[in-house]
N, C-alpha and C positions, 0 to 999 in steps of 0.2 A: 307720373305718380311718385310720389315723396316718400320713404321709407327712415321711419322713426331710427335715430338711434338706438334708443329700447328696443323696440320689434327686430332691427339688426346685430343687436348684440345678442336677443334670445334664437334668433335663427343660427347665429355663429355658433352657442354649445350646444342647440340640439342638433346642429351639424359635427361639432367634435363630439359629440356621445356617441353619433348613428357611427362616425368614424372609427371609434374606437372599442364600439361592439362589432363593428364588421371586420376589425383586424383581429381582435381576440375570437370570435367565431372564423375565420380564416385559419389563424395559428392553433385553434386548435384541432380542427379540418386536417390542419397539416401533421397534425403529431397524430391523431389516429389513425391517418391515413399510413404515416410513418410503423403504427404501432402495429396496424394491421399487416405490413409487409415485410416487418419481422418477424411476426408468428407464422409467414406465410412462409419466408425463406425456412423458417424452421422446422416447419412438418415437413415440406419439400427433402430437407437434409434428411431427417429421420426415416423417411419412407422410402428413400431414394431405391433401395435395396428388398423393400418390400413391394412396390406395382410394377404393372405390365404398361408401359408406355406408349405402344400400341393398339388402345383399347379402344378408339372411337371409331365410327361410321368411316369419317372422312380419313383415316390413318390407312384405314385398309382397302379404300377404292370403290365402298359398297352402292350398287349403282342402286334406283328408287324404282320404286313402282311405274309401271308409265301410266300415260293418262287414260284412266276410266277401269283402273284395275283395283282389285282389292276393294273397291269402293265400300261394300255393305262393315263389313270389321274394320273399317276405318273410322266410319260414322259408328258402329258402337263404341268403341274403344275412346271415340272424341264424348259420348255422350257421358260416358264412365265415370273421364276425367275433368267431365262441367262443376266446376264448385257448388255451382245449383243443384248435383243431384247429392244427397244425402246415401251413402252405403255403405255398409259391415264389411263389405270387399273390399278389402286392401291389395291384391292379391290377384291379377289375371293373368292366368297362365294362358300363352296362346301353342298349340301343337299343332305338326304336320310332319308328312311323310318328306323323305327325300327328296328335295325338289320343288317342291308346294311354293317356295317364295317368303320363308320364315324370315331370314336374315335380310331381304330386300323390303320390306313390310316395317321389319326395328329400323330400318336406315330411313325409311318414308315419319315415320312418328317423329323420330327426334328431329328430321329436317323439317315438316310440316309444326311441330311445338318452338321450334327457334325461330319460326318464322312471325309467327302470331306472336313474341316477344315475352313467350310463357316457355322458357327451355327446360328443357330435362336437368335436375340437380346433379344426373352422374349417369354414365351411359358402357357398358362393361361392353364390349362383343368380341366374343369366343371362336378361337378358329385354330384349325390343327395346324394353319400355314404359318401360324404367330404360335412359337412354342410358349412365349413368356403369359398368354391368354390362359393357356389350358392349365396352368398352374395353381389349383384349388388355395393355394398361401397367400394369390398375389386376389383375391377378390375382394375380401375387404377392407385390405387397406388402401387399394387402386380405387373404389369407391370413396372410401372416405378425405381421401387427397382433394377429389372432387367437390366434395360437401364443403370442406375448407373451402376451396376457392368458387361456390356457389353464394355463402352466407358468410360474416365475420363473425356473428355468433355461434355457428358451426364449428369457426377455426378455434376461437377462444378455448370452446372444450376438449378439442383435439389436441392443443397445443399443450393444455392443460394436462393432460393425462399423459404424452408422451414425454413432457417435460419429468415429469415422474421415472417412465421405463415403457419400454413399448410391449403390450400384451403379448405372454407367451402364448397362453391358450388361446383356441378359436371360440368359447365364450366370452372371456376377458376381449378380446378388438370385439367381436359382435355388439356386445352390449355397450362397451366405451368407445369403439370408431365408429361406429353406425351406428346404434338404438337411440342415444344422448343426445348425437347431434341431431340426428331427423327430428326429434322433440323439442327440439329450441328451435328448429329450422318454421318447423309445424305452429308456432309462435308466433311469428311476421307472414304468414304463407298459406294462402287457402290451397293449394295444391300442391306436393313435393313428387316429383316422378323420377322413379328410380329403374330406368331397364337393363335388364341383362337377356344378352341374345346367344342361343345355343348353347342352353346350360349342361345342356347332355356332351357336350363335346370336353369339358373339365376331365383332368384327368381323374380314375377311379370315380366317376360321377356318384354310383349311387352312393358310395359313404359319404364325401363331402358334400353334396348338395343338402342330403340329410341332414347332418351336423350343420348347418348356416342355418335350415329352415328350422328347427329343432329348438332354436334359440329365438328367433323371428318371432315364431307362429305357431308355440309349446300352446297344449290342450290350455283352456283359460287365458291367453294372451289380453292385451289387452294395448294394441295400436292406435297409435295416434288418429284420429278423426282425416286430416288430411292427406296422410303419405299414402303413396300407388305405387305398388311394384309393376312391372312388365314383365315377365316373361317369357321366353319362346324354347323350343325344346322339341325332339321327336314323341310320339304319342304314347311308346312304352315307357317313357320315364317318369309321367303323367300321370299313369295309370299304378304303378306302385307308390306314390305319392297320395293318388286320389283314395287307397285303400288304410292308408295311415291311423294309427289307433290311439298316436301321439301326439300328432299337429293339430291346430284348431281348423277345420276342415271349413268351418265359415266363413272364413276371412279370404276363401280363396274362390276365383271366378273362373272360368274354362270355356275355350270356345278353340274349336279347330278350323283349320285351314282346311276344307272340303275338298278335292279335285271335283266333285261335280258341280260344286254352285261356283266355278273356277274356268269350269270348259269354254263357256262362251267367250271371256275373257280374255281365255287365251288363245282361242280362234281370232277374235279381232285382233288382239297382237300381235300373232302370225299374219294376220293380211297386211297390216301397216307396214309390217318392217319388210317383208315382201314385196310390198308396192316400190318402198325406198332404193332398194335392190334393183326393181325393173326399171325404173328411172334412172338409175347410175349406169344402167347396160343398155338403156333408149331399146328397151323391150316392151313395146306396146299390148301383145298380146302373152307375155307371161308373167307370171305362172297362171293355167287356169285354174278355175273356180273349184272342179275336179279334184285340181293338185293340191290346192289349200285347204278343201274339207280332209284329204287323206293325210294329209302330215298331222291337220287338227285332232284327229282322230289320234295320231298315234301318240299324241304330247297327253291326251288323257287328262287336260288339266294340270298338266304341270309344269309351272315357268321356267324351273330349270332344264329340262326335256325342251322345251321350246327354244329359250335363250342360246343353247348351248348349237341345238339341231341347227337352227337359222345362221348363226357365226361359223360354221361349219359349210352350209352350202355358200355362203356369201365368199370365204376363202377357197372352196371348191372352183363356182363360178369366174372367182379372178384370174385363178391359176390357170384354170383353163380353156373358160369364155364359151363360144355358143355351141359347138359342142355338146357340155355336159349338164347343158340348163334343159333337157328331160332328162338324161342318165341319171342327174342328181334325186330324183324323184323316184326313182325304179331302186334305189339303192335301199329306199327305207320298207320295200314292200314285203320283204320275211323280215321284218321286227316286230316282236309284241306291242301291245296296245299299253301304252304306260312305261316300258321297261326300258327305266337307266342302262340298263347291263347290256343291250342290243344295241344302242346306240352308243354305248363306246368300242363293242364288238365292231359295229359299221366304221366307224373313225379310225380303229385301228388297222382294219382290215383294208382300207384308202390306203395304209400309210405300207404296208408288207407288200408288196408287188414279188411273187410268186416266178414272174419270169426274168427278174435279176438273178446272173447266178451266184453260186450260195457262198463266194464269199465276200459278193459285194453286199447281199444278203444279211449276211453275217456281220458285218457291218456297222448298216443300220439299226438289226437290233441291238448291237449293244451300244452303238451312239444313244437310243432309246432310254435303255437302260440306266445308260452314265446321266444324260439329262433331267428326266425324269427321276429319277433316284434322287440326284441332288436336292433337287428343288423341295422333295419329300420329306429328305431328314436336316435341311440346314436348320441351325440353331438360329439363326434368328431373320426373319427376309429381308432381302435382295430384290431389286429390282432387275430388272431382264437385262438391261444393257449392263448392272454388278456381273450376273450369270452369266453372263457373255465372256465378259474378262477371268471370272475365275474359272471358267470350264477352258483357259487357252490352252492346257495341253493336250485337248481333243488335235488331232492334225484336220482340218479342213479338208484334206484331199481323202478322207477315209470318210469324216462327217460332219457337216453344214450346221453346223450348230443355230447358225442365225435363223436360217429357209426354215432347220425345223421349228424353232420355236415359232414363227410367224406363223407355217401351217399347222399346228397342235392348239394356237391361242383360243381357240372353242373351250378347250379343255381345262387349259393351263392360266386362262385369267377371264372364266367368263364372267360379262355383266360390267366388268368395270369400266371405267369412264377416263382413265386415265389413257396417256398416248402410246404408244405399241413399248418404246425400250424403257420409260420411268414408270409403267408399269408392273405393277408387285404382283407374283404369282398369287392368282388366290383360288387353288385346287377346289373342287367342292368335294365335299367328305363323301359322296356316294362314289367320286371317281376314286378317292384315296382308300377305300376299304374293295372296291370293284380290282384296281390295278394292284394293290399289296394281298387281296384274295386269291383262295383255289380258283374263285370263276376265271379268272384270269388264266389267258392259256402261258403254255414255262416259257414262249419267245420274249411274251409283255411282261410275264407277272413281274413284279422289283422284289428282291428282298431284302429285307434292311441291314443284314448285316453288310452284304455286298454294295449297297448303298452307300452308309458310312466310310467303304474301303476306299469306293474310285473318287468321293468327295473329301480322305482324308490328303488321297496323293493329290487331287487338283491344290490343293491348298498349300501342301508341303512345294509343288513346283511353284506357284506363285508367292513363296515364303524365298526358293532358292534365288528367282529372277529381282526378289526385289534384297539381296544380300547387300546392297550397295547404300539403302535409305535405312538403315538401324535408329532413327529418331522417328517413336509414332508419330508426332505431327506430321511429318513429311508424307505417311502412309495415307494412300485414299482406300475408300470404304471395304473396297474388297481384299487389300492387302493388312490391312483390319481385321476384318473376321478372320482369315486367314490363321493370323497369328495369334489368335484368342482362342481357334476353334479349330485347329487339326488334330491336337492329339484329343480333343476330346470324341472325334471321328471318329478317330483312329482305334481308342476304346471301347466306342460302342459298338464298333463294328467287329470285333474279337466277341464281343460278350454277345452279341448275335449272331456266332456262328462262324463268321467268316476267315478264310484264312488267306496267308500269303502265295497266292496265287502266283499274280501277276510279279513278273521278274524283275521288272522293272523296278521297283518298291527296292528293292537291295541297291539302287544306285540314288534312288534320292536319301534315303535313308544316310547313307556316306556323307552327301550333301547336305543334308541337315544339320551333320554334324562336325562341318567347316567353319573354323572361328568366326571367317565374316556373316555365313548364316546365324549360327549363334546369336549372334551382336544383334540378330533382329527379334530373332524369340526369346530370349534370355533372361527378357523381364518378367517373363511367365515361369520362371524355371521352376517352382514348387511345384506346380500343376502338371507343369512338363513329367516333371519326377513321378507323380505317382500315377499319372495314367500312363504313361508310356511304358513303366515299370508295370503297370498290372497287364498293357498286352502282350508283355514281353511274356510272363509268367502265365499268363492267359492261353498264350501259343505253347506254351513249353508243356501245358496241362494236357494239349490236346497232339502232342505227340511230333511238335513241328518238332525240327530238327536245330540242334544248337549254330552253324553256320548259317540259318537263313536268319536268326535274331541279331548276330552281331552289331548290325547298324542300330537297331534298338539299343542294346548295350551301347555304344560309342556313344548317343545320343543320351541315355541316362548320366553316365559320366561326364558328361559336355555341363551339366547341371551341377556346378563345382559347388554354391554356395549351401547345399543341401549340406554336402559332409562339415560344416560347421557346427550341426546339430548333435548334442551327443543321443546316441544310438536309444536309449528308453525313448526322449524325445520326438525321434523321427518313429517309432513301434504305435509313439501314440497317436499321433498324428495323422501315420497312415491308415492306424485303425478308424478313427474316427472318419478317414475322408475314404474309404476303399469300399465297393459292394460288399454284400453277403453272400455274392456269386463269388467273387473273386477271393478268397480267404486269404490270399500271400500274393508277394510282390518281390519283384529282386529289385537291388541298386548296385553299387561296388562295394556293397556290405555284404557278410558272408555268415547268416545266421539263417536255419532250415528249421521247416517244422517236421516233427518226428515221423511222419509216414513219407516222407520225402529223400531223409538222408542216403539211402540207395543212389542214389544219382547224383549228389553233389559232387564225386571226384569228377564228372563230365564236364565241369560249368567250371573252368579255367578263369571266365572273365567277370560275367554277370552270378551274381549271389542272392541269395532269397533274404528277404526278412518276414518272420514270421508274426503273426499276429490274429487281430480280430477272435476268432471263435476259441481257439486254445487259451488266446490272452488274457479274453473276457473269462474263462471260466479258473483261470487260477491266478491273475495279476501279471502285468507286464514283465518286471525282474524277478516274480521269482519263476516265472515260465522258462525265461532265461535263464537262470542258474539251474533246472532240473535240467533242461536242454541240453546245456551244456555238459555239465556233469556227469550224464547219463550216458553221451556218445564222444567216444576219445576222436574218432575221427573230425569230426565236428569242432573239437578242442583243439587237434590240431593243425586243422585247416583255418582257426582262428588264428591261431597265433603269428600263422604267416602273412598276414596283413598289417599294413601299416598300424602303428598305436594311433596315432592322431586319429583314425576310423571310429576305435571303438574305445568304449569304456571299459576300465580296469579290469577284468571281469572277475577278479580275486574280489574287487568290490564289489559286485553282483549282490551278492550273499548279503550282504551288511546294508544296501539299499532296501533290499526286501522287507 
């Protein structure tokens, strides 16, 4: 075939045109794409400091549903969110008691929607083991981070509004991180799914949750046709919500997690994973049939009761093999039917042997105590093999840290899917309110103050050991938190209660505040300065004695670039960063508040500075000048301090 010059000349420009729209639809591909991930890098920077980065299913281990469970509110919940169904519900709240399987159920949804290639727009889940979750400041912007990198027209308006100033108010982000973008989102998108799980676990829940929905869901609202919230939460928090005189009550859908239409469910789960058990121990004839309607029975329909019961006898059975595979069954027979609280009773009561004596006894409970506590108040989780390393100054030959956390993992991670040491404790709230309760007998209960105490010295000795690495990067994870996170321990364990007990505490304390320790925390030293200073002051409130502070003193003064600050400066600053528990703080500055000065000739080393509630109600200098003025002692225990310390204080008067 012969091809015309013509005909080959007109193929060759409708070949350079197709060319030359395909490179300009390329280049421009590329600059939106480009433009798009600069607005991304940009919310990212901006928010950095407002979410909880921990907030998804898979961050925290949350194991699923197994198969053939939950099935009927699965298929509503999918029927809900079929674009074919037209609803005024925006809004399904799902509740359940303790245990019921809320948070295992939000981890089934978002993985069964990512699956089908229809994923959740933003996914929050709330847990007391993730402090930065229960954070009521960090929910809407942690969501809306998400909306950015779900939609580009999402990001556009985010980017937009924060480019401006980032919302102070919880109306101002409501309506411009979240309401704006779901409506541009609701644009391109028959269905937008937004869940949050465990809303009840938010700190001070009932205010904040209110205040989010108040703005959402105000009597009259009027939401987008396609957005779907999720929901989950325990049933009283449901129920003062359900009686609201303020929220538009129609937008919202309710359905509970039953334990009775639950039971059967969770009897077949119980025989499965049962079964799994007798084939790893080539147990043909157990458990019998007996055994499995009587555990059935006591789990009452509730996965967590089951989940926790089953990972309990499975570690029983290993430890001790054929034996206690009937003991293990006899063990649950005085437990209540349903009750969390008897099966941690049982699990603990495994772990207390009565005929060790009482100081090996003695012991193990407070190995308990130390491990357990930890895990309760760290600032941010740790994976088991971090907990390992920063619990080293447990000695081993008093308490087994590893054996126990491998026997306790019923408790201390159940459900999850991860492997024994890269898994992240994930308490469930019934254990964390059971173990920090009255029901708790005084060998198990934890208290928090004492909590923060022995996880403030675990930190300060793995701070001492690593004196020799003073470059973060060099630090791994646990000598990290470490250093970001002792004295705020150390703080909160003063302000709940606790005091310097333990003796030891006066030798790390010295160690602390050894140049080449220093040189590892030093980068923190504002923060060092005023929480350390508020426990010092904290202790001094409560009648500790001036030589057990000392090391706290040594250690505020090791905090050299503080005294750079002139003294109004440092008043203000501490006011703003210090509780309303703690009203005063000492550094090697020597200013008292007036119902104080009695005691100041005591305090040779450490000195108060005064602040917050006197400051607030007459102004920083001139609270100082009356102070002053008022008590010569006080004047002339100023004077004997360095000048470079303080300001002029003849200028006091003339700042005012």
């Amino acid at each position: 075939m012969t091809v015309s010059a013509d005909a080959l000349g007109d193929w060759s420009s409708e070949f350079a045109k197709a060319k030359e729209m395909f490179l300009t639809a390329t280049v421009l591909q590329i600059k939106v794409g480009q433009d798009n991930d600069r607005r991304m890098d940009f919310i990212k920077q901006q928010l950095a400091n407002h979410v909880a980065t921990r907030h998804k299913f898979t961050d925290q281990s949350k194991s699923l549903c197994a198969t053939g469970t939950r099935v009927e509110i699965q298929k509503e919940i999918g029927r809900w969110l079929s674009p074919q169904t037209s609803s005024s519900e925006h809004i399904f709240w799902i509740t359940g008691i303790a245990g019921s399987g809320k948070s295992t159920l939000s981890a089934t949804i978002v993985d069964n929607l990512g699956k089908k290639k229809t994923p959740v727009a933003a996914q929050f889940f709330i847990s007391r083991n993730i402090g930065e979750t229960i954070n009521p400041n960090h929910v809407v912007p942690t969501i809306a981070k998400q909306l950015a990198e779900f939609s580009p027209a999402a990001a556009r308006i985010i980017h937009d509004t924060l480019k401006n100033h980032f919302p102070s108010s919880l109306e101002d982000q409501v309506k411009e991180l979240l309401l704006a973008p779901i409506r541009e989102i609701c644009k391109s998108h028959d269905r937008v799914v937004i869940l949050i799980d465990a809303l009840d676990e938010l700190q001070d829940a009932a205010k904040s949750v209110e205040g989010i929905l108040s703005i959402i869901a105000p009597k009259g609202c009027d939401l987008p046709d396609y957005i779907r919230f999720i929901i989950t939460s325990r049933p009283e928090h449901w129920a003062v919500i359900s009686k609201s005189k303020t929220l538009e009550l129609s937008v919202f859908k309710q359905d509970a997690l039953m334990t009775d239409s639950s039971k059967e469910e969770v009897h077949n789960f119980i025989v499965a994973r049962m079964k799994e058990i007798a084939v790893k121990e080539d147990w043909d004839d157990w458990p019998t049939l007996d055994q499995l309607d009587k555990l059935s029975r006591k789990a009452d329909g509730l996965f967590h009761y089951a989940t926790t019961a089953l990972q309990w006898i499975e570690q029983q059975i290993q430890a001790i093999g054929t034996p206690y595979r009937e003991k293990v069954f006899d063990e649950f027979a005085q437990s209540g039917i349903g009750q969390l609280e008897d099966l941690y009773k049982l699990i603990l009561g495994a772990f207390d042997d009565p005929k060790q004596n009482t100081d090996t006894r003695k012991e193990q409970q407070l190995g308990f105590q130390h491990v357990v506590g930890t895990i309760l108040v760290l600032e941010k989780p740790l994976t088991i093999h971090q907990i390992i390393a920063l619990l080293g100054d447990i000695s081993r030959d008093d308490f087994d840290v590893i054996k126990f956390l491998r026997r306790f993992r019923s408790v201390l991670i159940p459900g999850t899917t991860a492997s024994f040491e890269e898994a992240t404790p994930q308490i469930h709230k019934s254990f964390r309110d059971y173990i920090m309760g009255v029901h708790a007998t005084a060998e198990f209960r934890i208290l928090t103050g004492h909590a923060h105490m022995v996880t403030a010295r675990s930190c300060m000795e793995v701070i001492v050991k690593a004196g020799i690495k003073p470059d973060p990067e060099e630090q791994d994870a646990v000598e990290q938190y470490s250093v970001k996170h002792w004295y705020q321990h150390l703080r909160k364990a003063v302000e709940e209660g606790a005091t310097l007990e333990d003796k030891g505490m006066q030798k790390v304390f010295g160690q602390m505040a050894e140049d080449r320790v220093v040189n590892v925390w030093k980068g923190n030293f504002w923060q060092v300065f005023i929480d350390v200073a508020a426990t010092g002051w904290g202790l001094l409130k409560e009648g500790t004695k001036e030589d057990k502070i000392k090391g706290l003193s040594d250690i505020v003064r090791k905090a050299k670039w503080v005294r750079a600050f002139p003294l109004w400066c440092v008043l203000f600053l501490c006011r703003r960063s210090l509780s309303w528990s703690l009203s005063l703080t000492f550094s090697s500055l020597a200013v008292r508040a007036f119902p104080l000065l009695p005691v100041l000739p005591s305090l040779p080393v450490p000195c108060l500075l005064a602040f917050r509630d006197l400051i607030a109600e007459s102004g920083t200098m001139a609270f100082l000048k009356r102070g002053i003025n008022s008590h010569p002692p006080l004047l002339n225990y100023l004077t004997q301090c360095p000048a470079t310390l303080l300001p002029n204080i003849d200028d006091i008067g003339h700042r005012s």
